[in-house]
N, C-alpha and C positions, 0 to 999 in steps of 0.2 A: 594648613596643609590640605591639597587635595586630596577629594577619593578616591581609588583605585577600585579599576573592576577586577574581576576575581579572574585569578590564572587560570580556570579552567576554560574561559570564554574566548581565550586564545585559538585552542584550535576546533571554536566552533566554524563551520561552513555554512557560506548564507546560503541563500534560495536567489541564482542567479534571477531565474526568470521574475521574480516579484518586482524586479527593476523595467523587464519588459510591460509587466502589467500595470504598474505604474505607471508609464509611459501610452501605454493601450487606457487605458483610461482618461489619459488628457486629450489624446488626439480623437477619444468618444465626445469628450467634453465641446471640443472644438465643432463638432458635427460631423464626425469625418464616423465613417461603419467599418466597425473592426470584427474579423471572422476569429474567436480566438478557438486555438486547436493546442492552446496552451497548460492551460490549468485541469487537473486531473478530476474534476467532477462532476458527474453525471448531468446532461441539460433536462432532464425527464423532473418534474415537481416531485414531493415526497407521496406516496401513494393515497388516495384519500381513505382508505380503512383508518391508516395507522393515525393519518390525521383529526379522525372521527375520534377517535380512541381517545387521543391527547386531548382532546375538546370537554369530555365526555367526563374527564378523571379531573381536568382543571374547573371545571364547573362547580366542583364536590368544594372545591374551595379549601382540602386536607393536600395542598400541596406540601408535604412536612419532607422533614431528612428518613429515608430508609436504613437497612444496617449497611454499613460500611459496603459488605461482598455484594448487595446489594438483594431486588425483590425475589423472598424466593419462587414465587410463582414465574418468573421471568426465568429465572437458573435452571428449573425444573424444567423450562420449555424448551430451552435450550441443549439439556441432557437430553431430552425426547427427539430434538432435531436431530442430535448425531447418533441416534441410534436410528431413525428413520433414513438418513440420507449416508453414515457410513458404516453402520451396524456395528457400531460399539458402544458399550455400557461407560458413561460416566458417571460418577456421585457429584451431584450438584455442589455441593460443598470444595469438590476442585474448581467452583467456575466463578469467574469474578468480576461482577460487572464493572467498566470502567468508563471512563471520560474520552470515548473514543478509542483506537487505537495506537492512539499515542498513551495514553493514562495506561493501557496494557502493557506496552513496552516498559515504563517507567517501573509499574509492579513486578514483574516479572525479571529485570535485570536490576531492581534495588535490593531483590530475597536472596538473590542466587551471582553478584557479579562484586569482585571487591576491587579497591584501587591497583591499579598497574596490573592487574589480568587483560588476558588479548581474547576478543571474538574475533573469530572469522568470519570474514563476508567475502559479498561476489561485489567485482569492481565489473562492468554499474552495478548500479544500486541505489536506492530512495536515499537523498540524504539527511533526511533526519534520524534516520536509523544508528547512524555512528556517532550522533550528536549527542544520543541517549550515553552510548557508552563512556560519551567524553565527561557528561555530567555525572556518571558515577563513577571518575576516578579512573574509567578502565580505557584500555585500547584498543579501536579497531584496526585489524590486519585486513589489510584488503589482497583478492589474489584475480589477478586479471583474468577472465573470464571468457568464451566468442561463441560463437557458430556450433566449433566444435564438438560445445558441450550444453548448448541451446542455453549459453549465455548462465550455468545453473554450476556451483560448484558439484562437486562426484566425493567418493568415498577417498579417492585415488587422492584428489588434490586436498583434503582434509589431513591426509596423513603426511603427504606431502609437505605439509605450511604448518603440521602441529609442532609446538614447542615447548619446553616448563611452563613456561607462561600464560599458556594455551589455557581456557577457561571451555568456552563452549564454541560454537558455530551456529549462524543464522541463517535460515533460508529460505526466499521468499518464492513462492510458486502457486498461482502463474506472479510474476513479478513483474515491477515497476524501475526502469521502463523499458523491459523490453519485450512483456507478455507472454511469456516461455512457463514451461511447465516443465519441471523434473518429473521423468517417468517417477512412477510406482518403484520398482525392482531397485534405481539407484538411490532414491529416499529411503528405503529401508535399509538399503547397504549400509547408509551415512549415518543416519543413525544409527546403527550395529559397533561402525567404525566409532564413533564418537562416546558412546558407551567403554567400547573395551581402551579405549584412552579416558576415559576416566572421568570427561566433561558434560556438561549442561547443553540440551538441542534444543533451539529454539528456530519455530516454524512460525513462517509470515503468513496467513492465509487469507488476510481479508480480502480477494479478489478470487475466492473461492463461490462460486455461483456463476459468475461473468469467466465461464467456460466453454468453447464452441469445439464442439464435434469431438473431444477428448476428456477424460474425467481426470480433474483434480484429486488426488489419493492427500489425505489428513496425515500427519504424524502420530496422528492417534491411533491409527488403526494399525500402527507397528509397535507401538510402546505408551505404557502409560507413563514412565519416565520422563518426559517431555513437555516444552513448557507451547503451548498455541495460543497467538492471537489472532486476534479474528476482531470485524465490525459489522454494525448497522450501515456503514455510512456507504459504500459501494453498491453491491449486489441489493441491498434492502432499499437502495438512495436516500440516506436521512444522515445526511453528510450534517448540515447546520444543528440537529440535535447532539450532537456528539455525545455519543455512546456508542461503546464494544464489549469485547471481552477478553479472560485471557482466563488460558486451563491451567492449571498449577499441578507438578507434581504431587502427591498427598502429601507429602513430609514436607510440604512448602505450605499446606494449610494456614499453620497459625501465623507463621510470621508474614506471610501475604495480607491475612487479617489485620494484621498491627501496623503495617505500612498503609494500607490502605486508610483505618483510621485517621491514622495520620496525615496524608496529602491530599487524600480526597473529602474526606466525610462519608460522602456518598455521591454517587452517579446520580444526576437533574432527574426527582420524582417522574415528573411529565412524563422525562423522552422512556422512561424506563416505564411505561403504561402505555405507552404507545409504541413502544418495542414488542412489545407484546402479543399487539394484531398482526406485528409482521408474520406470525408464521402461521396464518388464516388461511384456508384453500381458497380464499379469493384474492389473498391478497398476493400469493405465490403464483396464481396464472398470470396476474398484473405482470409482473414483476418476469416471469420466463415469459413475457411478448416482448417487453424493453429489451429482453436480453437479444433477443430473435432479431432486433432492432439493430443493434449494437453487432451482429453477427453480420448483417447486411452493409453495414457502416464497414467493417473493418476490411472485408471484401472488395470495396470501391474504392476507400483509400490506397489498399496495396496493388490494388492493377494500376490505378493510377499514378501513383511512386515510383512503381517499376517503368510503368512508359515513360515518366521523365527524364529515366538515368536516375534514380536512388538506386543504393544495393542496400537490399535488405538477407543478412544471413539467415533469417528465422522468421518464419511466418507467424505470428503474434497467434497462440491458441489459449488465450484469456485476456485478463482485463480488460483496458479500452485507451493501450497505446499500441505505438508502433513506433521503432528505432532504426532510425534508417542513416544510412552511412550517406555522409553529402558530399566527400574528398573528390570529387569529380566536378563540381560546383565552388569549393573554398576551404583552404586551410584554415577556416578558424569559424567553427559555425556560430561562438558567439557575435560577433559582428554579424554573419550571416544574418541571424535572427535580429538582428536592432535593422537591417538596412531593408530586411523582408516587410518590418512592421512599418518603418517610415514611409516606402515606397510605395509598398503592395492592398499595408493596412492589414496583412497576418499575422498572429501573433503564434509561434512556436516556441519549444524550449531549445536549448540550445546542452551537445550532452556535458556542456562544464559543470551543470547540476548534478550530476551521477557519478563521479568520481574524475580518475583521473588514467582512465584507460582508453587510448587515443579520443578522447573527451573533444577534441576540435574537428573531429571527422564525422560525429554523430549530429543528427537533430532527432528531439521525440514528438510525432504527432500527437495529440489525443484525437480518438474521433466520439467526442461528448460533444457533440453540432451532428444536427439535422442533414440528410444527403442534400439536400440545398445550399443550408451553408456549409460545407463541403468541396460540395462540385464548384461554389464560389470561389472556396480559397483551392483548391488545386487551378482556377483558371488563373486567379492572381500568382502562384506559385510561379506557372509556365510563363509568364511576364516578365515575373524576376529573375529569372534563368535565362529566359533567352534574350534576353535586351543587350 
């Protein structure tokens, strides 16, 4: 008898584009020069403080396992972060280092999410976000999303979509991929809303830092009720060490503890000593020049979009994508993106990644490439379009 894979991996969703990168990697093979504006990772190396750091603690040769929640001098640093940058008090003991961003989501919806409970989310949206919930049993409700509402669910449409079933709500800001930010005033709303319904808020924030000309507002700084993750891997770029965090309700303390034992052990010694220096006064001016960098990026990409014929509803005021409507160009933009790469040698996402909210009319830039390679693939862009 064969084996059977487990029903829960049914309604996992892949990652279209790893099929484009896949593909971007054989016609690199070939010799051919691929601009990719695909993959969501900073092209900037990891900074050399933190790098020093990691060097510095691996030499000690006591690379051993830390506690589970992980080093407290690390948690402590991070409590001191958020009181310096949003002026609120945490007790380190709510903060939990993890295995990136994803390990946060995992802790954080395995304390607090049971089988057949529904989160709500915004259609787009990351998709491994819903994947999480599929592996605990629970469902994501997705609730189409636009312009209107800079692409961010509101208080309005959470009560709107809530159910018995209804567990909590997820929301990511600025978000991927469409770079938008929920004011202040309507974060608080939603979660006020989400409170007097009775559920669990949990806030996406690892692309808090990679903010241009607008502040990113915490869910902290409305409630300590509230569950936050957050990474090294963006705004800090230490994507390949994978480590984040995730803040816990108090009364989530211990059983975060016990899960965390359990799947992790512990967050990688190293990258958690060399998380460390990240939040060095040298290594933070590093780190707001890339951003300045990445400010200048997003700016050229969306003049240049718009002079193509893209519509873009929402001028991207974080991360380091941009979502741009291509229905003027082709009803189906994954094709688009296989026939941009063949032809052009660009690699884009295509929005079938992000759910399923006019998903054939979208493509997502990243601009994590150099204004050179940039100004390259918008010349290849203009190629593919007008031929």
């Amino acid at each position: 008898m064969k084996s059977t894979v487990a029903r829960r991996m049914d309604g996992f969703s892949p990652f279209y584009v790893m099929e484009l990168l896949q593909r971007a990697k054989e016609l690199e093979a070939q010799g051919k020069e691929i601009i990719h504006m695909e993959i969501g990772e900073p092209d900037f190396p990891t900074p050399p403080c933190i790098v020093e750091a990691a060097m510095k603690y691996i030499q000690t040769a006591e690379v051993k396992y830390t506690a589970a929640a992980g080093l407290t001098e690390l948690r402590s640093e991070i409590s001191r972060f958020y009181q310096k940058k949003y002026q609120v008090k945490i007790d380190p003991r709510r903060i939990f280092i993890t295995p990136g961003a994803s390990g946060a989501f995992l802790l954080a919806l395995g304390v607090s999410l049971n089988a057949e409970e529904e989160l709500l989310m915004a259609d787009p949206c990351y998709p491994c976000n819903h994947n999480f919930v599929r592996l605990m049993g629970g469902k994501a409700k997705f609730i189409n999303v636009d312009g209107q509402t800079d692409y961010q669910l509101s208080a309005q449409l959470i009560q709107q979509n809530w159910s018995e079933k209804t567990k909590g709500v997820l929301i990511a800001s600025p978000s991927n991929p469409t770079g938008t930010i929920i004011s202040g005033q309507e974060l608080e709303r939603s979660i006020k809303q989400v409170s007097s319904l009775g559920g669990h808020f949990f806030s996406d924030e690892i692309y808090h830092g990679l903010v241009y000309g607008k502040k990113a507002r915490s869910a902290l700084e409305f409630s300590e009720d509230v569950f936050v993750i957050n990474s090294f891997s963006k705004y800090f770029g230490m994507t390949g060490w994978r480590i984040g965090w995730v803040v816990v309700p108090e009364n989530f303390i211990d059983a975060a503890e016990r899960l965390a034992q359990t799947i992790f052990i512990s967050t990688a010694t190293h990258s958690q000593y060399a998380a460390l220096a990240a939040f060095s006064d040298r290594n933070i001016a590093e780190l707001e020049a890339r951003k300045a960098e990445f400010e200048l990026r997003r700016d050229f990409l969306y003049e240049n979009l718009l002079r193509l014929g893209f519509e873009i509803a929402v001028k991207p005021e974080g991360a380091f994508y941009i979502y741009a409507n291509c229905s003027r160009f082709t009803e189906d933009s994954f094709q688009f993106a296989k026939d941009l790469l063949e032809q052009q040698g660009l690699a884009v996402t295509p929005g079938k990644d992000f759910g399923n909210n006019r998903e054939n009319c979208h493509i997502r830039f990243a601009y994590t490439a150099s204004i050179a390679k940039i100004t390259t693939g918008i010349e290849r862009l203009e190629k593919f379009i007008c031929q």
